[in-house]
N, C-alpha and C positions, 0 to 999 in steps of 0.2 A: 504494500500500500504506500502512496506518496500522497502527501500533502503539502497544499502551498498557504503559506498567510500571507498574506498583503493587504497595501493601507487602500481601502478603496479613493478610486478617482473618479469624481463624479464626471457622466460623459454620456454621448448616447450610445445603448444598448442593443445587441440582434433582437428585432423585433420577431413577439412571437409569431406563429403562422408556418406559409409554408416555406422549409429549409429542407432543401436537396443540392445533392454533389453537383457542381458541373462536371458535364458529359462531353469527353474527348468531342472536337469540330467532325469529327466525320460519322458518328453515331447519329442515328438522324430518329431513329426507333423513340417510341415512346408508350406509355398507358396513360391513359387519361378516363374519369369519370367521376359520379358524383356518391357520396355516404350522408343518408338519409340515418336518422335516429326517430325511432318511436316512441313516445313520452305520454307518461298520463295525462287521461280527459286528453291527448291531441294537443300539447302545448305545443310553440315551437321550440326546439332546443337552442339553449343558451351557450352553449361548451362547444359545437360540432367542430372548430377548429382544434380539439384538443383531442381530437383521433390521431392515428399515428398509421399513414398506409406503407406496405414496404411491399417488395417482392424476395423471394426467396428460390435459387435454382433448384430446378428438377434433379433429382436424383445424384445429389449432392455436386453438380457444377460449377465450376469456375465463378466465384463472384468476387469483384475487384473491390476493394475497401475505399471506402471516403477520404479525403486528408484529413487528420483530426485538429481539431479544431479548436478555441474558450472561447464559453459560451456565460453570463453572468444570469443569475437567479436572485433578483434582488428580495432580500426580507424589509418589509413594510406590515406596520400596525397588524404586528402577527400572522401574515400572510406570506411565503412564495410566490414571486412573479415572474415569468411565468410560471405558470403550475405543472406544468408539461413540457420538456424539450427531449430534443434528436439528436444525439451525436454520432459520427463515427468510433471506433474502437481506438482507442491512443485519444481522447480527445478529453479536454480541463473543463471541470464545470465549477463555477467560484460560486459563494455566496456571500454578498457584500450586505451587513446588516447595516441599516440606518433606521433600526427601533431606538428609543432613547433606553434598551434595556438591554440584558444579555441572553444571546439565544447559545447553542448548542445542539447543532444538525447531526446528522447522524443516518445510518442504514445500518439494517440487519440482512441486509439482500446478496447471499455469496451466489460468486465469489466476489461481488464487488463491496463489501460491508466496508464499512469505514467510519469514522468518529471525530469529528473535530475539535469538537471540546467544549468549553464556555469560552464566548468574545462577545464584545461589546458595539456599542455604537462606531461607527469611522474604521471597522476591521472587517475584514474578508479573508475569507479561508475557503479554497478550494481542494477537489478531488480528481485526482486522474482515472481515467474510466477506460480500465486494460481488457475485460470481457466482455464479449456481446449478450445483452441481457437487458430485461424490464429490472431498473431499480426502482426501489421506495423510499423516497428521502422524509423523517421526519425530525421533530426537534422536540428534545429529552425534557424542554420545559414546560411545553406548552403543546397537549397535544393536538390540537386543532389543527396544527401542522403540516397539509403533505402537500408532497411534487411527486411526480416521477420523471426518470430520465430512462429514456430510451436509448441504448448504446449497441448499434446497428453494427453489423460485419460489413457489409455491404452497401453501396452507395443509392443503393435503390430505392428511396424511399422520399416519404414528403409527408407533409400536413393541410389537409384541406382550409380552403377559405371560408370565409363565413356564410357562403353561398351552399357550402361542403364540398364544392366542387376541388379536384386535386390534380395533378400533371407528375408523371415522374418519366425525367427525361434519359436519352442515355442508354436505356437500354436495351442491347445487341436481342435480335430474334431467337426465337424459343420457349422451351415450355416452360412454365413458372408458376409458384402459388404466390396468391395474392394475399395476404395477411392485412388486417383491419381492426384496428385496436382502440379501445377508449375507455378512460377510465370508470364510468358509470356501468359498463359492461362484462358482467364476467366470465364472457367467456368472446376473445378474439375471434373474428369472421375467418375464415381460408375456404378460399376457392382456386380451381384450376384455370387458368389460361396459358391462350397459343398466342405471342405475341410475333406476327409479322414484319416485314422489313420495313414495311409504309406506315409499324405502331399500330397501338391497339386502342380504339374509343369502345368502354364497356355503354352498352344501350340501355340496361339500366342498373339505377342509385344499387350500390352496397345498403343494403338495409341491417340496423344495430337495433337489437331491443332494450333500454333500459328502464322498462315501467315496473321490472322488478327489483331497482337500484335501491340498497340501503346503506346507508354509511358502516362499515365495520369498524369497531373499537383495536385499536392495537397496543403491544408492549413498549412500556419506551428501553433504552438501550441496552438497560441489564435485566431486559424480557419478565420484567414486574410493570405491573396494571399500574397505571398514572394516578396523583394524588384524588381522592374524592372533589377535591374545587379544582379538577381540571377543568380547563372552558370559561373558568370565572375569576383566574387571576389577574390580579391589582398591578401586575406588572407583565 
């Protein structure tokens, strides 16, 4: 595990949304389509940008890795912003608090678990993220707490707009499962496609169900249940 601390520099940030690899000039391939959420009573979804689409080869092929990248997760009035990001494998994710208090991030998600500690306002401390995997970032004081970070093998991937509609460019023809991920949903979409030379436009939306979404309680870092006034602290 590596950790970085540094004094945060206020500045502007990768916006959330969609982030994918650029694709060598001569790959011209692509998928494209839209991810629909169904919501109770037929709300519209609020989050659809915080799905995570990727592709994944057929029968374990050749998939060429992202450049890895820092990416900042800023903490505000007890919240992760964004609440969702994408990196490649080898890629820094920081978290720059400007609460006026002390937080203490953390994951129990191996193999990429990691702990940063207790810091304060005007500090940041990041994590290097060496396996491909869904992590769960929370913080050991407050558990209201979560992010996830997406740490992808491959450059395949993106995040839909708020239309849900998504692009992933780049990618060379062939067969591939399509993966569709959102936190509200527990259990990821995978379907098959044949992605041709001239790219692929799906006809229709990825549909995600989350009308059965309940928030789950979790452990904070030394896998003990958070204080009884968690949710209601003064600080």
């Amino acid at each position: 595990m590596r950790h970085l601390q540094l004094t945060v520099v206020m500045g502007v940030l990768a916006a959330p949304g969609v982030l994918s690899q650029n694709a060598p000039a001569a790959a011209a391939s692509h998928v494209s389509g839209t991810v629909a959420i169904l919501e109770k009573h037929n709300k519209t979804s609020p989050d659809i940008g915080d799905a995570v689409v990727y592709l994944t080869a057929a029968s374990g092929g050749n998939e060429s890795g992202g450049r890895p990248v820092t990416m900042d997760v800023t903490i505000s009035d007890k919240k992760f912003a964004p609440d969702v990001v994408v990196v490649p494998v080898g890629s820094t994710v920081r978290f720059p608090n400007t609460d006026p208090f002390s937080h203490n991030v953390f994951s129990a998600s191996d193999p990429n678990a990691f702990d940063l500690g207790l810091y304060g306002r005007g500090e940041a401390k990041g994590h290097l993220f060496d396996h491909a995997g869904l992590v769960y970032i929370y913080c050991n004081v407050h558990s209201s707490m979560v992010a996830y970070v997406q740490v992808m093998g491959s450059r395949w991937f993106a995040q839909p707009g708020a239309d849900g509609s998504f692009t992933i460019a780049g990618v060379p023809p062939g067969h591939y499962s399509l993966h569709v991920w959102h936190p509200r949903v527990a259990q990821e979409t995978v379907q098959e496609v044949d992605v041709p030379a001239a790219g692929l436009t799906l006809l229709q939306p990825v549909q995600l169900d989350a009308r059965g979404f309940r928030q789950q309680a979790h452990k904070n870092k030394f896998g003990k249940p958070y204080p009884t006034n968690a949710g209601r602290e003064l600080y």
